[in-house]
Backbone as CSV, one residue per row, in Angstrom:
resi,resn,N_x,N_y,N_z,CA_x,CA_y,CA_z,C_x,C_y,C_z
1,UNK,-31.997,37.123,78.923,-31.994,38.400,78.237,-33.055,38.384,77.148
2,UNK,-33.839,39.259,77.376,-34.711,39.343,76.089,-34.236,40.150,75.344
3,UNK,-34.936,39.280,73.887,-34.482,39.868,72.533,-35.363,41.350,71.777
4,UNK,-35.351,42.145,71.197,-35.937,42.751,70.718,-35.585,43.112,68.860
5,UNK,-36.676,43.328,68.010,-36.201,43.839,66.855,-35.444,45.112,66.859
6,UNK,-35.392,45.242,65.892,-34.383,46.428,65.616,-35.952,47.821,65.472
7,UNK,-35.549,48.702,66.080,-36.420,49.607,65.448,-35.868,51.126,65.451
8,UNK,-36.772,52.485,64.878,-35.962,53.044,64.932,-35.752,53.482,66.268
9,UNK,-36.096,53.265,67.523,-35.484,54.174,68.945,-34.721,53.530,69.101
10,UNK,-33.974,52.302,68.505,-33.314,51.244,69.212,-31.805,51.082,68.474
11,UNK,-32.151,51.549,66.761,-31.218,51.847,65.707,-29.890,52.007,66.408
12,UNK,-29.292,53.263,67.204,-28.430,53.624,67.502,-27.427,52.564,68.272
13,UNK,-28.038,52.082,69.161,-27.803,51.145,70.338,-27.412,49.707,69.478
14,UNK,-28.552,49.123,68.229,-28.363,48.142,67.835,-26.317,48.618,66.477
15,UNK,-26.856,49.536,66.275,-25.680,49.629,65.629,-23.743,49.799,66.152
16,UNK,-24.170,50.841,67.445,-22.704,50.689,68.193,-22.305,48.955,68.705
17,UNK,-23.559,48.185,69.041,-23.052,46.848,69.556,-22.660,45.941,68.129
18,UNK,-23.437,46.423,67.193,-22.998,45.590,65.591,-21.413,46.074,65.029
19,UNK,-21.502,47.295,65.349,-19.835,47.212,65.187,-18.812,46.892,66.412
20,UNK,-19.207,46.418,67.785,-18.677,45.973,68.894,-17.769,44.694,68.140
21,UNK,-18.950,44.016,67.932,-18.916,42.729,67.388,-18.242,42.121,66.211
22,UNK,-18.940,42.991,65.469,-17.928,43.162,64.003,-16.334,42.772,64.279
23,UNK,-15.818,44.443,65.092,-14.512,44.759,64.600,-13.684,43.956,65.675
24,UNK,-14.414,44.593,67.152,-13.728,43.817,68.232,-13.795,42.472,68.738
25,UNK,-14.905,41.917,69.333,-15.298,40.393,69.868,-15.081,39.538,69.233
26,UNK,-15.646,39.695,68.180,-15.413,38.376,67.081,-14.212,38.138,66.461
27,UNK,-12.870,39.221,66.070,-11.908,39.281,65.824,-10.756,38.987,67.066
28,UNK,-11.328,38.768,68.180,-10.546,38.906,69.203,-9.360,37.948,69.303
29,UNK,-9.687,36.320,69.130,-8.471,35.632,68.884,-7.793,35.800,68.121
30,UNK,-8.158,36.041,66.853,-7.162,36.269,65.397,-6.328,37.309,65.674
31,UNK,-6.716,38.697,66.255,-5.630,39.597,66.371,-4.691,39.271,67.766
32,UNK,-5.157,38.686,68.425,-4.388,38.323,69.513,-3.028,37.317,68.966
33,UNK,-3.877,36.741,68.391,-2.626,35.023,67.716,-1.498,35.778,66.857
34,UNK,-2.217,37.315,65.862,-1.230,38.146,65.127,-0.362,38.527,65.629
35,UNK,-0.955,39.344,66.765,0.069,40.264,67.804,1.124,39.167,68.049
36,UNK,0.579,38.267,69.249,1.565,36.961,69.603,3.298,36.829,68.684
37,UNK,2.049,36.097,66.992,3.371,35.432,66.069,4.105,36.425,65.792
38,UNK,3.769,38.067,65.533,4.577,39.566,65.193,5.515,39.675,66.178
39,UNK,5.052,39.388,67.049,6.164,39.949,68.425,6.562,39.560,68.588
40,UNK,6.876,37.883,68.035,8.092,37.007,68.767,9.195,36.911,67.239
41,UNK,8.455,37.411,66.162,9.390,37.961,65.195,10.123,39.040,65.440
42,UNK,9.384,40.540,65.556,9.235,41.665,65.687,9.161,42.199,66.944
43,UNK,9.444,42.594,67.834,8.843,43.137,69.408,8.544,44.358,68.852
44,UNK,7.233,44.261,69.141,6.359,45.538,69.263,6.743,46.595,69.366
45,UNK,7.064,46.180,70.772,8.096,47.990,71.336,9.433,48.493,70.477
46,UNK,9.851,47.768,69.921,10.970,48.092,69.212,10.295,49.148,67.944
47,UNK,9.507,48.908,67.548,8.437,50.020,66.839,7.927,51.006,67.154
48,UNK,8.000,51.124,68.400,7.609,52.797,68.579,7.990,53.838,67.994
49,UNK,9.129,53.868,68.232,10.214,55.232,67.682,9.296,55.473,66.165
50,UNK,8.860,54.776,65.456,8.459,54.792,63.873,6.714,55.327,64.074
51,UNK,6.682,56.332,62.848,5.261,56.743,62.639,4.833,55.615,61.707
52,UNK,3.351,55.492,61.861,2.645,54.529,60.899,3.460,54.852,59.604
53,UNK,3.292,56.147,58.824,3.979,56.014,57.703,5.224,55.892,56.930
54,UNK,5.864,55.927,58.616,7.365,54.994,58.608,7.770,53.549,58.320
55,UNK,6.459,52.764,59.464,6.186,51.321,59.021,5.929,51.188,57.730
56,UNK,4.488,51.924,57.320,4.099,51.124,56.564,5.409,51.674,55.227
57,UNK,5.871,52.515,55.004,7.334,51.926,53.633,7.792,51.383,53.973
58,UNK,8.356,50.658,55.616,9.326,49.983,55.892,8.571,48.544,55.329
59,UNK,7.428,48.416,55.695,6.730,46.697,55.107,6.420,46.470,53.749
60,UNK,5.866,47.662,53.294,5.256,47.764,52.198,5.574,48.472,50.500
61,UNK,6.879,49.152,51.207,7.708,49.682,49.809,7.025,51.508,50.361
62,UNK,7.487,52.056,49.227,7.538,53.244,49.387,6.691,53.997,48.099
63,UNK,6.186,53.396,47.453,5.062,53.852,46.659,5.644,54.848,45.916
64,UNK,6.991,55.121,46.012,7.437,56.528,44.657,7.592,56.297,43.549
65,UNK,7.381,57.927,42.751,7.527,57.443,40.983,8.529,56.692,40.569
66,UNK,9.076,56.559,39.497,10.281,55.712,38.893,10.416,57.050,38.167
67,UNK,12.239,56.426,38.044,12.373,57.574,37.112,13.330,56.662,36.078
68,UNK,14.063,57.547,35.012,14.901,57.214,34.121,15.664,56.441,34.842
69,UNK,16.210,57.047,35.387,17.112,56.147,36.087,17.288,55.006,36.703
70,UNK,16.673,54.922,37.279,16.049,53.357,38.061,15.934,52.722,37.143
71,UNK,15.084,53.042,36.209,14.628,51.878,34.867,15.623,51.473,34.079
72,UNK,16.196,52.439,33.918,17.269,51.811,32.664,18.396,51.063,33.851
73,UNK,18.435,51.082,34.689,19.274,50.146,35.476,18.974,49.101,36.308
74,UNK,17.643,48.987,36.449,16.837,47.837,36.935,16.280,46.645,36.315
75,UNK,15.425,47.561,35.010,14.908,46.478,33.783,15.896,45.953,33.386
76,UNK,15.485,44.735,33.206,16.341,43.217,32.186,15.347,43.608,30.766
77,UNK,16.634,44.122,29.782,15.607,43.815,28.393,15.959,42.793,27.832
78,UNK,15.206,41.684,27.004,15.332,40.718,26.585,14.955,39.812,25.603
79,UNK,15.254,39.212,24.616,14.228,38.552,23.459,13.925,39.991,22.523
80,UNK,14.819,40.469,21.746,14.200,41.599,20.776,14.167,43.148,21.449
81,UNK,14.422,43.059,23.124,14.496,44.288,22.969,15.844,44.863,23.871
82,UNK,16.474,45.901,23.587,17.187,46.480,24.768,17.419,47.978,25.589
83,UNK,17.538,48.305,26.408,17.437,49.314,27.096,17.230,50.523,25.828
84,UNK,18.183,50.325,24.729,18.190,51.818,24.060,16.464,51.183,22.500
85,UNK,15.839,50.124,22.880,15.411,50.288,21.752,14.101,50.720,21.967
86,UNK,13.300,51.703,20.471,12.434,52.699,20.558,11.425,52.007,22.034
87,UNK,10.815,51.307,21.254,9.637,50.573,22.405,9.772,50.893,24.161
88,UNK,11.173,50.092,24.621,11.070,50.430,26.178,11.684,51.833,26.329
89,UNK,12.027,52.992,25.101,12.237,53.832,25.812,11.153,55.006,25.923
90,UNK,10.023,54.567,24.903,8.449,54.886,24.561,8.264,54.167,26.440
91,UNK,8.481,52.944,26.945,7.481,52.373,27.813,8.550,53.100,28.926
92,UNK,9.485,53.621,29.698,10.006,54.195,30.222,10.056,55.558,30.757
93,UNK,9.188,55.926,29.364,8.979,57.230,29.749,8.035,57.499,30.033
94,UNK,6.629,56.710,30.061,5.011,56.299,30.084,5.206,56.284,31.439
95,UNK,6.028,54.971,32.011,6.152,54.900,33.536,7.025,56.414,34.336
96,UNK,7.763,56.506,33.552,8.211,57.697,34.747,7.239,58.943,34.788
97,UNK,6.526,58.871,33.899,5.407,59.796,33.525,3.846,59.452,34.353
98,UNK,3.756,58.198,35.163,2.299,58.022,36.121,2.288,58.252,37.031
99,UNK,1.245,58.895,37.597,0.352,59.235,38.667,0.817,57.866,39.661
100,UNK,0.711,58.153,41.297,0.557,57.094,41.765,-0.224,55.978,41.813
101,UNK,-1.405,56.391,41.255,-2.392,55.122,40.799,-2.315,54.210,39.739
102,UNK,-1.589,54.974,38.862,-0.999,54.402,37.490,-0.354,53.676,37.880
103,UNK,0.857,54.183,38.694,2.249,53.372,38.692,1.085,51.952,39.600
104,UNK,0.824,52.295,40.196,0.366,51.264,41.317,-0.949,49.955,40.294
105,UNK,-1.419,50.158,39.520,-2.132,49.426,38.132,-0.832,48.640,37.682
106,UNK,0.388,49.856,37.324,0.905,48.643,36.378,1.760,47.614,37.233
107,UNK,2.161,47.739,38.125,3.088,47.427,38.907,2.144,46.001,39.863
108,UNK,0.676,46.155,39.741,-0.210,45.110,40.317,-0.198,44.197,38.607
109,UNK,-0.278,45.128,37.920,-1.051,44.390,36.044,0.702,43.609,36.554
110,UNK,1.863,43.577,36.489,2.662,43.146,36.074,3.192,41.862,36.756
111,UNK,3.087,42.395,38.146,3.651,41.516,39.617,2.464,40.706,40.122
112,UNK,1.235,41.243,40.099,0.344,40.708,41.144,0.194,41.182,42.306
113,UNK,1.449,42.049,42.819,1.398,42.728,43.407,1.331,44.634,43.608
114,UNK,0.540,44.940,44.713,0.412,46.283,44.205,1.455,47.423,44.335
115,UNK,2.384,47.073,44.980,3.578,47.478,44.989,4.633,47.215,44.811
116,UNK,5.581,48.202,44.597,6.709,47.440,44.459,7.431,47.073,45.883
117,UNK,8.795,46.298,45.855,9.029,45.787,47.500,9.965,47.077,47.803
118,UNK,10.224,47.001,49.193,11.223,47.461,50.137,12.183,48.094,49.124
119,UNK,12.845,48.990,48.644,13.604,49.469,47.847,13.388,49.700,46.470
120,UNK,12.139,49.009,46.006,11.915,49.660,44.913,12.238,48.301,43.986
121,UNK,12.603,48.973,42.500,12.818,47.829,41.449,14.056,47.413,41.673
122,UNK,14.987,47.935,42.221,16.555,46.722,42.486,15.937,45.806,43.503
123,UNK,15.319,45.898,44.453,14.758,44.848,44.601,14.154,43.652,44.418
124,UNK,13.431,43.685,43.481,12.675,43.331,42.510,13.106,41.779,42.242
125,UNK,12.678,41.016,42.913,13.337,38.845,42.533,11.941,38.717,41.793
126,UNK,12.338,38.430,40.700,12.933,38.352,39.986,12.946,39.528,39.207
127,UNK,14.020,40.290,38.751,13.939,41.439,38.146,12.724,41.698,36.947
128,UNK,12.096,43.147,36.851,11.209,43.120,36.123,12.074,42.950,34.639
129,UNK,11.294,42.369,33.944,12.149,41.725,32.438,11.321,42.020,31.144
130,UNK,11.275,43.057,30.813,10.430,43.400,29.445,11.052,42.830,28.098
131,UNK,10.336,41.914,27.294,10.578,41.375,25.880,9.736,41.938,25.109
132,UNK,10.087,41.217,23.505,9.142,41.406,22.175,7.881,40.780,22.039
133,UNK,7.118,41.491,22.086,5.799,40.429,21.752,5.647,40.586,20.101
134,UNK,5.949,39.083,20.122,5.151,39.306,17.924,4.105,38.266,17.917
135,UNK,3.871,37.955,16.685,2.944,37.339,16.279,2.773,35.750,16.391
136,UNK,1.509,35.497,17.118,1.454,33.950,17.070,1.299,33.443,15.612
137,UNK,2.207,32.769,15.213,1.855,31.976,14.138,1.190,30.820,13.653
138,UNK,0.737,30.483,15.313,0.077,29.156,14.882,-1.502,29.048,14.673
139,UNK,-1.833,30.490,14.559,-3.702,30.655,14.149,-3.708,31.140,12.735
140,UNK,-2.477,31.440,11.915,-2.854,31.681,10.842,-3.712,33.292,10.113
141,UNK,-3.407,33.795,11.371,-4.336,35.046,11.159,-3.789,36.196,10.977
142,UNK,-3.931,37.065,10.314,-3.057,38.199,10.078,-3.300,39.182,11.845
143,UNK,-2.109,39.633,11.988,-1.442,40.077,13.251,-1.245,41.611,12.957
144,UNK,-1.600,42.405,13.922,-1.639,43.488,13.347,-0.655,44.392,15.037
145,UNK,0.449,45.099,14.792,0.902,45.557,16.280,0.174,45.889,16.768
146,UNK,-0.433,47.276,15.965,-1.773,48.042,17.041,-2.716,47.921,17.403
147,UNK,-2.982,46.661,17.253,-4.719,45.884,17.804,-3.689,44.760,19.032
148,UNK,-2.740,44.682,19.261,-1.931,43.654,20.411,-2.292,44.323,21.535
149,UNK,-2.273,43.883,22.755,-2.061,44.336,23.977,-0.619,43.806,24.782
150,UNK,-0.175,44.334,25.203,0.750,43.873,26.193,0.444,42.827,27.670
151,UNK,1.337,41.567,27.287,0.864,40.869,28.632,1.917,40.792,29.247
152,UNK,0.907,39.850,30.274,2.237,39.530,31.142,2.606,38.081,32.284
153,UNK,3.855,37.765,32.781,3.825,36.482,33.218,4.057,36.801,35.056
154,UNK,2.934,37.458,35.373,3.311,38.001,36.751,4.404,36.659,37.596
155,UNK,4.502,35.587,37.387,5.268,35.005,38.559,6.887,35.147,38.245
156,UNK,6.842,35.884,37.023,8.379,35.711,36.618,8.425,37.660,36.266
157,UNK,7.655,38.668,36.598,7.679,39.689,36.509,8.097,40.362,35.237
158,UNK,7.401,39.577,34.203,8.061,39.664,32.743,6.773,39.954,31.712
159,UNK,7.208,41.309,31.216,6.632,41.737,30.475,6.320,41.832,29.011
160,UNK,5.351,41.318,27.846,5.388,40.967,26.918,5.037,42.266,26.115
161,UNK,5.761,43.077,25.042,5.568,44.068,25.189,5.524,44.317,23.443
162,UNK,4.066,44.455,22.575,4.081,44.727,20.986,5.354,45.670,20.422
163,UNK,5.966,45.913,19.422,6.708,47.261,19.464,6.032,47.788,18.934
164,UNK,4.671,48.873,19.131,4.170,49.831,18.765,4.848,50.935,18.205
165,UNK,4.102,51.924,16.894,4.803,53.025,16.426,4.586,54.276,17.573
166,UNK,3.920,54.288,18.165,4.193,55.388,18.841,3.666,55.667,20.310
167,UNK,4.426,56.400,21.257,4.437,56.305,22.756,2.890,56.472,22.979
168,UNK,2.060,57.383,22.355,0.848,57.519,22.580,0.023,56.177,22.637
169,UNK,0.136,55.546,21.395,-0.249,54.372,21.255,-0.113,53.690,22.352
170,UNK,1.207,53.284,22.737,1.831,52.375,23.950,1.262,52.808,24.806
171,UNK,0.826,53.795,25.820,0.340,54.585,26.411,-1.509,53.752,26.391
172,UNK,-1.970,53.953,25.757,-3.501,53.598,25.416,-3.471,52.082,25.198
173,UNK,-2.762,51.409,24.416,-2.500,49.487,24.910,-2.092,49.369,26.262
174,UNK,-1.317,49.781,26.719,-0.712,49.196,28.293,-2.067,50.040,29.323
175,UNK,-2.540,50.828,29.410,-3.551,51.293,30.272,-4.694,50.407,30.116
176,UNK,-4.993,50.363,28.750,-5.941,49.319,28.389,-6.077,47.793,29.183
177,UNK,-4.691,47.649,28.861,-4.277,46.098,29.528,-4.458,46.206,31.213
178,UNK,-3.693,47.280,30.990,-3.728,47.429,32.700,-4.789,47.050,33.817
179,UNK,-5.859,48.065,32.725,-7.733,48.064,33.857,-8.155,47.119,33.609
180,UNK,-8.125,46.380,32.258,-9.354,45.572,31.506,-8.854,44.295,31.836
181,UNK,-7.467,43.999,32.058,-6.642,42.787,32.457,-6.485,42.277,33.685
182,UNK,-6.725,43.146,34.596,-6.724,42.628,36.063,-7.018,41.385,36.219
183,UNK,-8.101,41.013,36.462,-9.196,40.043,36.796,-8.900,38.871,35.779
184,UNK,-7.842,38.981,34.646,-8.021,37.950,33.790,-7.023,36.617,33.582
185,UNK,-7.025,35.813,33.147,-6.414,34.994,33.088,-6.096,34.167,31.856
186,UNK,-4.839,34.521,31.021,-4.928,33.497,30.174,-3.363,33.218,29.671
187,UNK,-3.103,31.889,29.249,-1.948,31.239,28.568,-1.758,31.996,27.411
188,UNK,-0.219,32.021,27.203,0.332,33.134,26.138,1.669,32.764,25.974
């Protein structure tokens, strides 16, 4: 078989076989070995009856808001704070108050993961667990609430949380944390 460059009469032709290759040929064992290990969990056919966006809440959670309710009966408050005090009911109402992209930031900022599981926060191993964040004392430095951010210990789903004076505030630290924190990593 002879080879040829790419040019433009040839563009079209070189591109349907580059995504041949891409998505199908080269992937061919891996999705085969998937299908295989799924189906001897799962049988395939037993999935029909379900639309994709049936599966995917059934695997993946269901992506809905939170509301009052859920929260105050799901969250573990702990270390300084409890269900009725100002702070988580400032951070309670922030969450029942986001957009799905929001919820889906904090719920990755918190878990690591971008959703929540199969049922939501009663689900939730280990329950999400919001505490007090105060001041390290061992730098000697004056500590100020409204310059804190809120962290967090994603493997234990526990949230470290300043008590800020006001929801707005809380609102603008936890979003803050949210975007700017992703990617980061540090002991606390």
């Amino acid at each position: 078989r002879r080879v040829h460059g790419v040019t433009v009469w040839n563009l079209e032709e070189y591109s349907e076989r580059l995504v041949e290759v891409m998505l199908h040929t080269s992937i061919a064992p891996q999705i085969t070995a998937f299908r295989e290990g799924f189906n001897s969990i799962f049988p395939l056919r037993q999935m029909r009856p379900f639309s994709i966006l049936e599966l995917d809440e059934m695997f993946c959670g269901s992506g809905q808001p939170l509301t009052m309710e859920q929260l105050e009966a799901h969250v573990v408050c702990d270390h300084g704070y409890t269900v009725q005090s100002r702070a988580v009911r400032f951070l309670f109402a922030i969450l029942a108050s986001f957009a799905p992209a929001e919820l889906r930031l904090f719920v990755l900022f918190v878990t690591g993961a971008p959703r929540l599981p199969v049922g939501g926060l009663k689900n939730m191993k280990p329950p999400l667990t919001v505490v007090r964040k105060t001041a390290d004392t061992s730098y000697n430095a004056p500590w100020k609430v409204a310059d804190a951010l809120p962290s967090v210990m994603t493997c234990a789903n526990y949230l470290k949380l300043p008590d800020y004076g006001t929801e707005a505030l809380m609102r603008q630290k936890l979003m803050q944390a949210m975007t700017e924190g992703q990617e980061s990593f540090h002991l606390s």
